[in-house]
C-alpha positions as CSV (number, residue, x, y, z in Angstrom):
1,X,86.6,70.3,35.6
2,X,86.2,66.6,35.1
3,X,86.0,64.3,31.8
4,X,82.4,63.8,32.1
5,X,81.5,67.5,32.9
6,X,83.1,68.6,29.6
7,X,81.4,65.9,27.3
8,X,77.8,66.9,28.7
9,X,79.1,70.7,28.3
10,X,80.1,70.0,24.9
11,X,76.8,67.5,24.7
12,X,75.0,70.8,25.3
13,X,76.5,73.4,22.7
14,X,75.8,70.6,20.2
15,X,71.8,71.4,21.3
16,X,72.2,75.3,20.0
17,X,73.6,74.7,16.6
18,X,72.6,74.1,13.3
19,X,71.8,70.2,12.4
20,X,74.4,68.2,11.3
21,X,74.9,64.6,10.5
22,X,75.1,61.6,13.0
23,X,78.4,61.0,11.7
24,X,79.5,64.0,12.2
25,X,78.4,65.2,15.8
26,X,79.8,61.3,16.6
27,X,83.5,62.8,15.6
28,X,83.1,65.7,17.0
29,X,81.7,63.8,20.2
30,X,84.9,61.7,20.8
31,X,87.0,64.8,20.2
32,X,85.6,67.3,22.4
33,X,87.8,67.1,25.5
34,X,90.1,69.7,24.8
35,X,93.9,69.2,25.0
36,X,93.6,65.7,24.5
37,X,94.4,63.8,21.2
38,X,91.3,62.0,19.9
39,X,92.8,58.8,19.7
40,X,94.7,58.7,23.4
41,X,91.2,60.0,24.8
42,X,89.3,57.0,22.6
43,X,91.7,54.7,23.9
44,X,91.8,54.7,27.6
45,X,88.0,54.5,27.2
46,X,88.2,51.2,25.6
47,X,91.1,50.1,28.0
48,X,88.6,50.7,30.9
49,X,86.2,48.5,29.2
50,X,88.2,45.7,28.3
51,X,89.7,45.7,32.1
52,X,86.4,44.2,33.5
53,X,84.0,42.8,31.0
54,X,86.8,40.6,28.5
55,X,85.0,38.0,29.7
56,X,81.8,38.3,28.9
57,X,83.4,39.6,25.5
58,X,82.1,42.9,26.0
59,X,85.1,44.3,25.6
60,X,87.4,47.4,24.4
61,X,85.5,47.8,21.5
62,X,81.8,48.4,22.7
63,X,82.4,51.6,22.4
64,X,83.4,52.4,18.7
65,X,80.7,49.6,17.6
66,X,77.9,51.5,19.2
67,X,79.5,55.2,18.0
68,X,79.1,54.0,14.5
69,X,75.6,52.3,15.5
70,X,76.0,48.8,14.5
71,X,75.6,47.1,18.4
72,X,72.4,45.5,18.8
73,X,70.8,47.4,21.3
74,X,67.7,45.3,21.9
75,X,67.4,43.5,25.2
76,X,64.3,44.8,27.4
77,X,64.7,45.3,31.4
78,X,61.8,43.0,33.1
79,X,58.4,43.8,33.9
80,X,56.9,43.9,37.6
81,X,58.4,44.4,40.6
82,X,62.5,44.9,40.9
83,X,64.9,46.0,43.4
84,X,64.2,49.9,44.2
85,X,67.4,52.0,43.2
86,X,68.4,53.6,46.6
87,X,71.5,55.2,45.5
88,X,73.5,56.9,42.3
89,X,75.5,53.4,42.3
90,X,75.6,51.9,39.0
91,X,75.5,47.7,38.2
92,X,75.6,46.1,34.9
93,X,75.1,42.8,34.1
94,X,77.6,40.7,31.5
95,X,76.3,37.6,30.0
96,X,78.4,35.5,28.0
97,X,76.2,32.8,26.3
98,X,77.5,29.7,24.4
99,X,74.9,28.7,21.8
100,X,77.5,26.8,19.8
101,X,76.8,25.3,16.4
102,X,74.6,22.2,16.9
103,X,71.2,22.2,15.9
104,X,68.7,23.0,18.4
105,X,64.7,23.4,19.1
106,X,63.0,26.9,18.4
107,X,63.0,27.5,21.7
108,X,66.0,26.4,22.8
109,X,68.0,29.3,23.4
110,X,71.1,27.9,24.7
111,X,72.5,29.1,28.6
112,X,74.5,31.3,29.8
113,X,78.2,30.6,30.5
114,X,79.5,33.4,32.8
115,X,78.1,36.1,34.1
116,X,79.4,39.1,36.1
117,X,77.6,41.7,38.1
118,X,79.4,44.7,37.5
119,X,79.3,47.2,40.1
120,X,80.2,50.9,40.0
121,X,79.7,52.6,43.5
122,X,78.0,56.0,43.9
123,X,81.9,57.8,43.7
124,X,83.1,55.3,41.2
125,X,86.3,54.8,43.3
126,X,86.3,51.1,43.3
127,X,84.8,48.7,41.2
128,X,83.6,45.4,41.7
129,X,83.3,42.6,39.3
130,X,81.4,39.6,40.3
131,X,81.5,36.1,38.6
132,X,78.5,34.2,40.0
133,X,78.9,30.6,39.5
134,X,77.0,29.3,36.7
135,X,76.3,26.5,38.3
136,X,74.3,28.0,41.5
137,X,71.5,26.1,42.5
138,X,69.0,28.6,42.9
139,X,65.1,29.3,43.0
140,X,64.2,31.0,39.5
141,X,61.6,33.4,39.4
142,X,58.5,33.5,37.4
143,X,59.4,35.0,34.3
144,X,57.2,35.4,30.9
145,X,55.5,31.9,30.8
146,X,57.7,30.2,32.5
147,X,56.8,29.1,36.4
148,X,58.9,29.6,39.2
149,X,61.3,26.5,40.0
150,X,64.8,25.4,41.7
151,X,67.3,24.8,38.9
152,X,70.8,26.0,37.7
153,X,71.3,29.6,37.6
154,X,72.6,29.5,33.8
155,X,69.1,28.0,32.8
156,X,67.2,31.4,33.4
157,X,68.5,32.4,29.6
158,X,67.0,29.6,28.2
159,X,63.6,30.6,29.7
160,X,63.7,34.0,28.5
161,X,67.0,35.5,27.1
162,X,68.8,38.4,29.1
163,X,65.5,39.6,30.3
164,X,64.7,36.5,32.8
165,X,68.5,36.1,33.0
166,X,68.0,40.0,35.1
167,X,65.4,39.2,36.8
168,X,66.9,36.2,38.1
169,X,69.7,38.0,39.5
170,X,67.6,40.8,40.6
171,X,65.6,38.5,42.6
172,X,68.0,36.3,44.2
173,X,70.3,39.2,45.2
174,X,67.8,42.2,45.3
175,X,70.1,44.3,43.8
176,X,69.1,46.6,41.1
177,X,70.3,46.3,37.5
178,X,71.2,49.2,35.3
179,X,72.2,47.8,32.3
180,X,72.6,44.7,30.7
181,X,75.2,43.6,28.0
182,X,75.5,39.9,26.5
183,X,78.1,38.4,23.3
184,X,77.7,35.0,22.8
185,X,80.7,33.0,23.2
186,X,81.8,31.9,20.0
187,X,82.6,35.8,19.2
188,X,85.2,35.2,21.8
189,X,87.7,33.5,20.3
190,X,87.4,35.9,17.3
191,X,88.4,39.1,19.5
192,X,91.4,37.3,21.1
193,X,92.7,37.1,17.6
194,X,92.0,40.5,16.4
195,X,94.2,41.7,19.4
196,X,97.2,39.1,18.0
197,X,96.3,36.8,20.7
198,X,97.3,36.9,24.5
199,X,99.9,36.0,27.0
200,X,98.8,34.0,30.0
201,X,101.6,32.2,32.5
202,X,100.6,28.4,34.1
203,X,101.9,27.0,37.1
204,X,101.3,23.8,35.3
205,X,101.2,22.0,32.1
206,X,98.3,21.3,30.8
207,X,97.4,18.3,28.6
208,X,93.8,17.6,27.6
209,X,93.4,15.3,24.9
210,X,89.5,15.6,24.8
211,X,89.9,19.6,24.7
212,X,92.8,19.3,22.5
213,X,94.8,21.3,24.0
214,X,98.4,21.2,25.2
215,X,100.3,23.7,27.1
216,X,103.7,24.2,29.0
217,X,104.2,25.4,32.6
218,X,105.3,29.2,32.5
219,X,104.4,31.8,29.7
220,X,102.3,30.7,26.8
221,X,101.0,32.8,23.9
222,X,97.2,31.8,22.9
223,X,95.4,32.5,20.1
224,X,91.5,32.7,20.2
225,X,90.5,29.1,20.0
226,X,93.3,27.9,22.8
227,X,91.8,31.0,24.7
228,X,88.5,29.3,25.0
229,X,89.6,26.1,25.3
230,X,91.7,27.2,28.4
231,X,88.9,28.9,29.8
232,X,86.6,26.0,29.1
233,X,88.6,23.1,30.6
234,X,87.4,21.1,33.5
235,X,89.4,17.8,33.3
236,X,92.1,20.0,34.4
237,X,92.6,20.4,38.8
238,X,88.9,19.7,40.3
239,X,87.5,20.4,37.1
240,X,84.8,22.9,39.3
241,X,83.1,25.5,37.9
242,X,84.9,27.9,40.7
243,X,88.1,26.5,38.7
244,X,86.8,27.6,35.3
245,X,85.8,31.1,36.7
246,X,89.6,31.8,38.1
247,X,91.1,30.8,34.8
248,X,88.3,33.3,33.3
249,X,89.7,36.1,35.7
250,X,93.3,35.0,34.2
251,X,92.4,35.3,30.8
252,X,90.5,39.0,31.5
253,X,94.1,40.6,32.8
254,X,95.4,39.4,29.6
255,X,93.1,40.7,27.4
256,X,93.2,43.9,29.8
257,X,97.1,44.1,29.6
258,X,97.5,43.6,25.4
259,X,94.6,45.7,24.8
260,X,96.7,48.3,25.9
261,X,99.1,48.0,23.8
262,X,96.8,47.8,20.6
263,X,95.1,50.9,21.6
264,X,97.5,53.2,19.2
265,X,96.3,50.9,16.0
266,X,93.1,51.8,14.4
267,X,93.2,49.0,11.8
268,X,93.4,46.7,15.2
269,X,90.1,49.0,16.6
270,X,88.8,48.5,13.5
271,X,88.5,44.7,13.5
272,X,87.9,44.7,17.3
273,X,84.6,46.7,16.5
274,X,83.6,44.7,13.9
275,X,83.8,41.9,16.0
276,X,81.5,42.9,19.0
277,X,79.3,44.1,16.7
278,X,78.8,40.5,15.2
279,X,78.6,39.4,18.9
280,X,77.6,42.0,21.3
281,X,73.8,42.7,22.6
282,X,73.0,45.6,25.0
283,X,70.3,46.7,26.8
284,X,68.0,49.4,24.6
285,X,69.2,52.2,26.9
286,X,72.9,51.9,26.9
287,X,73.4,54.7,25.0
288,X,76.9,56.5,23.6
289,X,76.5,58.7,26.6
290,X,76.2,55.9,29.2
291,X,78.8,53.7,28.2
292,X,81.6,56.6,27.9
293,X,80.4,57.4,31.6
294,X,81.2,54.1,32.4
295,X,84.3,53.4,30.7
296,X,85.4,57.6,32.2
297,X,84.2,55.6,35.7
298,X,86.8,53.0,35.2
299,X,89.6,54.6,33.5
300,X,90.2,56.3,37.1
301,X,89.1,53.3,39.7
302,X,90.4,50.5,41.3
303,X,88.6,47.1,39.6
304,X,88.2,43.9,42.1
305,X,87.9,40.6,40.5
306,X,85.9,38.1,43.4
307,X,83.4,35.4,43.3
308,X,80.2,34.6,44.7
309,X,80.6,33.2,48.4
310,X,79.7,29.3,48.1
311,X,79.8,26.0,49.6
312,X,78.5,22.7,47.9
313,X,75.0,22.6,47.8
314,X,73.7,20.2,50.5
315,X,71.3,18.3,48.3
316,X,73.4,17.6,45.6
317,X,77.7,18.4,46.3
318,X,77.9,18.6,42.6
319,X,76.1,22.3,42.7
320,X,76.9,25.1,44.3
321,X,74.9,27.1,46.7
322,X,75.6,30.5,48.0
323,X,77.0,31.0,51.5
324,X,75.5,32.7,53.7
325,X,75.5,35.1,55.4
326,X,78.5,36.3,53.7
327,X,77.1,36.4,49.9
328,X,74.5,38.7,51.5
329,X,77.2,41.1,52.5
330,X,78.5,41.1,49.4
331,X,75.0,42.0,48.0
332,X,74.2,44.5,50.4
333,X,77.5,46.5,49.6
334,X,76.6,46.5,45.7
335,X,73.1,48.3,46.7
C-alpha cells in the first residue's frame, strides 16, 4: 500500500468521526502513516520540495506554512480558452518575482525573474523542471485589458500578476497548468539564511565590484544576500540570461543538499515556514492534500534540471527565441 493510499484512507476515517479542531485533524494529518515517525515522514516531504522549486523560493517549507494556514492562497487560473488536460500528468508553474524596494506606479507590478514549468508525468517516475529564459522574446496573449503584443516573456506579470503570467505560458507552449506558486525574490535571501546558508563550488573567482561581491575558485559558503547576488550576476562569463539560469540550477542543489540536513531541526522548520509564509503565493486550489501528493511524487522520482531550447532571436541577438522544432518536443512530452 503506498504513501498516498494511506493518507486518503486516513483522509477518509477522519469523515466518520466526531468534529475536531483544524489544528488538531492537521497533526493527526501529518502523523497518519503508520510506522513512520512524524517528523522523518514531514521531512522527506519538504526535502522533495526543496529539490526542484529552491529557486523560485517555493521551497522545503511550503508545506508546514500552508498546514498551519498562513500561505497566501490567492492567485486565480485564467479565464477562456486553455490547453485541454489529456492525461493524469501534473505541471506547476514557479514564479519568482523581484519587486525590490524602489518606489513604483500603482500598476507597476514588477516582472518575473525565473520561472520553471514543473512537470510531474502521469507515473511520477521522472520529473522535469524547466527554466524558461526570462528573456524570451515571445507573442503575449491577450490577457484582462491588456492587448496582445511581442515583448519579453518576464513582462506578462506586470500585465496581470501570475494569472497572465499562466496564460502566457499556456499559450505559447499549449501545455496545461495545474497549479501555480510564486515568492517574490527578496524572500530569498531570507530562506538561505534560515538554513545557515549554503555551500556552492566555482571553477572561477569571481569579482564584481558593481554586485559587490567577491568569491574564490573552489568551495565557498554563502549566506542569503551573496546567494542572490551570485544568482543575479551578469558581468560575470557572457553575462546571458542562459548564464544566470545555470548558476540558478547550482544554487537549487545546494539548497536541495543542506536542506537535508536541517530536516531533524524544528526550530530551523520553524523559521523556514515563517519565511515562505512572508513570501510565498499559491494558486487558491493547492490545497494540504495536493502539495503532500506532490512532494510524496518527488520524494520517490528522478528530478531533471534543463532549459528551454534557444537560439538568439533573429531580430534582436540580445533576446532569446525558442528553437524549434526542438522546444516543441520538449512541450509535447510535458502534455
Amino acid at each position: 500500500m503506498d504513501d498516498l493510499k494511506l493518507l486518503r484512507d486516513f483522509g477518509r476515517r477522519l469523515e466518520h468521526e466526531p468534529p475536531a479542531t483544524l489544528v488538531r485533524q492537521r497533526e493527526r494529518l501529518l502523523g497518519a502513516v503508520e510506522g513512520r515517525p512524524r517528523r522523518r515522514w514531514f521531512g522527506w516531504m519538504a526535502a522533495g520540495l526543496v529539490a526542484v522549486a529552491t529557486v523560485a523560493t517555493v521551497a522545503a517549507v511550503a508545506v508546514p506554512a500552508l498546514l498551519l494556514g498562513d500561505l497566501r492562497r490567492t492567485a486565480q487560473h485564467p479565464v477562456g480558452a486553455r490547453p485541454a488536460k489529456v492525461t493524469e500528468a501534473l505541471n506547476v508553474l514557479l514564479v519568482g518575482t523581484d519587486k525590490g524596494s524602489a518606489p513604483r506606479m500603482a500598476d507597476d507590478k514588477g516582472r518575473t525573474d525565473s520561472i520553471i514549468l514543473l512537470h510531474l508525468p502521469a507515473d511520477r517516475k521522472r520529473t522535469t523542471a524547466v527554466s524558461i529564459p526570462r528573456d524570451s522574446l515571445v507573442q503575449l496573449p491577450a490577457c484582462g485589458s491588456a492587448p496582445a503584443r511581442t515583448d519579453l516573456i518576464n513582462s506578462a506579470y506586470n500585465r496581470g500578476g501570475l494569472t497572465c503570467t499562466v496564460k502566457a505560458v499556456e499559450s505559447l507552449t499549449d501545455v496545461r497548468i495545474d497549479h501555480m506558486a510564486e515568492v517574490d525574490f527578496a524572500g530569498f535571501g531570507r530562506l538561505v539564511d534560515a538554513l545557515g546558508g549554503i555551500e556552492v563550488t566555482l571553477k572561477r573567482a569571481v569579482d564584481d565590484p558593481k554586485a559587490k561581491l567577491t568569491l574564490p575558485a573552489g568551495k565557498s559558503l554563502l549566506d542569503g544576500e551573496r546567494a542572490v547576488g551570485y544568482m543575479r550576476l551578469r558581468s560575470v562569463g557572457d553575462g546571458s540570461d542562459i548564464a544566470r539560469i545555470k548558476r540558478q540550477q547550482t544554487v537549487i542543489r545546494a539548497m536541495a543538499k543542506k536542506a537535508g540536513q536541517v530536516l531533524d531541526e524544528p526550530a530551523k522548520l520553524k523559521t523556514l515556514a515563517s519565511v515562505v509564509a512572508d513570501s510565498v503565493t499559491t494558486d487558491t486550489e493547492l490545497d494540504v492534500e495536493r502539495m503532500i501528493g506532490i512532494a510524496m511524487s518527488l520524494h520517490d522520482s528522478t528530478v531533471k534540471l534543463v532549459t528551454v531550447p534557444w537560439i538568439p532571436h533573429p531580430e534582436d541577438r540580445n533576446r532569446i527565441a525558442w528553437k524549434q522544432p526542438e522546444a516543441e518536443k520538449l512541450f509535447a512530452s510535458l502534455r
